[in-house]
N, C-alpha and C positions, 0 to 999 in steps of 0.2 A: 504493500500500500504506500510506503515511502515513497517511491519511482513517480507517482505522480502530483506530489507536493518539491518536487524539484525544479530548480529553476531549469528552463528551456534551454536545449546546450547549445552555445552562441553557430556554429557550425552550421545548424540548418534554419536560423534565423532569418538570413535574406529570403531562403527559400519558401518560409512558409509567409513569407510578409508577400512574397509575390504572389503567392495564390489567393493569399486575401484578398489583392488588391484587385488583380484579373475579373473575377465577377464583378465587382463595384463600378470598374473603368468601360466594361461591357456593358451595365446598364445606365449607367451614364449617358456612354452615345447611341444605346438603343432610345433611351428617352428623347435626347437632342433631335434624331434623326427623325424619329415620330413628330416631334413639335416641329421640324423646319418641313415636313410633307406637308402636313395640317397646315402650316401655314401658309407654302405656297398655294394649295385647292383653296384655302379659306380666298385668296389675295386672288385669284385667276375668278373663281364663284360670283367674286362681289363685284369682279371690272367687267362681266360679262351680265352685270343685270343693268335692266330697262328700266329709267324713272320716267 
């Protein structure tokens, strides 16, 4: 049970900080890239309407 109140061995440190970050930076720009679509059809929608 000790082994897992140990401090994280500095070794594979980078490596798990990149997998954390991997998902985050992926939904990141899945979000961006969905709001800059939306935004273009929003901007094309409204300059193609009739007053």
């Amino acid at each position: 049970m000790a082994e897992w109140f140990k401090a994280p061995d500095s070794s594979f440190g980078p490596r798990e900080r990149v997998w954390d970050q991997i998902p985050l930076l992926t939904f990141c720009f899945l979000i961006f890239l969905l709001m800059g679509q939306g935004f273009i059809g929003f901007f094309f929608f409204y300059s193609h309407l009739s007053f």
